[in-house]
N, C-alpha and C positions, 0 to 999 in steps of 0.2 A: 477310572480307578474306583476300587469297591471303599465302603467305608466298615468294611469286615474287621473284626481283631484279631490279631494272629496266634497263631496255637498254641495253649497253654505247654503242651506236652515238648515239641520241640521250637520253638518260635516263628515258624516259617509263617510270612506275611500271605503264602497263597491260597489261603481257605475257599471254601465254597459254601453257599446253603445248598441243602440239600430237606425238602421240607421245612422240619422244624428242628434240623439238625446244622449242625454247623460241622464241615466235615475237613479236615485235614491232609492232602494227596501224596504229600514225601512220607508221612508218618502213619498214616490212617484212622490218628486219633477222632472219635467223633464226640460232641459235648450239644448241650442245649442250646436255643439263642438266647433265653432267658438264663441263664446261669451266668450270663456276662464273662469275662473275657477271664476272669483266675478264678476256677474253681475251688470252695472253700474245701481241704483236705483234713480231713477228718484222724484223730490222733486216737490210736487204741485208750479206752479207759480201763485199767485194771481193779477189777471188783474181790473182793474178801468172798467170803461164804454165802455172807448173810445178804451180797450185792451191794456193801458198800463202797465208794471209789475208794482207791487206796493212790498217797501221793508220797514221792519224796521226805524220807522223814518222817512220816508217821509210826506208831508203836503196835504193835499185832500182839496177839496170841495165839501159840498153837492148839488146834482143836481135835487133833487128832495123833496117837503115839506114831513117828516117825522114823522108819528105820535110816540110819547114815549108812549110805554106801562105801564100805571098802572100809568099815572099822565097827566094834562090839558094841559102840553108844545108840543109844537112841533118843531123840527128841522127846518129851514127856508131854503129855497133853497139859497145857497152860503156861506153857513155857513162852514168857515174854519177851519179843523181841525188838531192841529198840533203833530206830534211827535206820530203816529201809529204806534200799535203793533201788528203782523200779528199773526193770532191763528188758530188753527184744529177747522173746526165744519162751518155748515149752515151761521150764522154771522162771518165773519173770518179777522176782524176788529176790535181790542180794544180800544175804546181810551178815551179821556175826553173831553167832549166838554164845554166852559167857559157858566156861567149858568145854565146849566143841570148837568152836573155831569159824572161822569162813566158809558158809555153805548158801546154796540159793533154795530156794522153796517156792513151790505153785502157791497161786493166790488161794485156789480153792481149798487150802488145808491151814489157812490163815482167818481171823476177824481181827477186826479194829478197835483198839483200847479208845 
């Protein structure tokens, strides 16, 4: 019996080395032998403008006038936006802006109060 660890990606106990690889035969995943048995998964950081992180809850400002789609408003540049909710996808900004309503925004048209 190998004293291998078995594959982060689908758990099957039948690994092999392969070099300095650790390889996986149902799945094909291959990892390091040094990176030990769960590799650490690295989480998107969403940056402002200026590449500051931006987290849950933080306050932005707009830095650039913003067209709203599908209505005659538009976002004004320095328009404060409070209490963001970071989300998956192209727009990865939720929030609510006071008179417009519930809209998402790029980070990159955003800094951090």
């Amino acid at each position: 019996m190998s004293n291998l660890p078995n594959c982060p990606e689908c758990g099957s106990e039948f690994t092999y080395e392969d070099g300095i690889q650790l390889v996986c035969p149902e799945c094909g995943h291959e990892w390091s032998k040094d990176a030990g048995a769960e590799p650490a998964k690295d989480e998107a950081v969403v940056r402002d403008a200026n590449g500051n992180p931006l987290a849950d809850g933080d306050t932005v400002t707009v830095i650039k006038d913003l067209k709203v789609k599908g209505a005659s408003s538009v976002v004004k540049v320095g328009t404060k936006v409070k209490s963001i909710r970071l989300v998956d996808g192209d727009h990865d900004i939720d929030c609510k802006i006071d008179g417009i309503g519930p809209m998402k925004l790029k980070s990159g048209f955003v800094k951090k109060v």
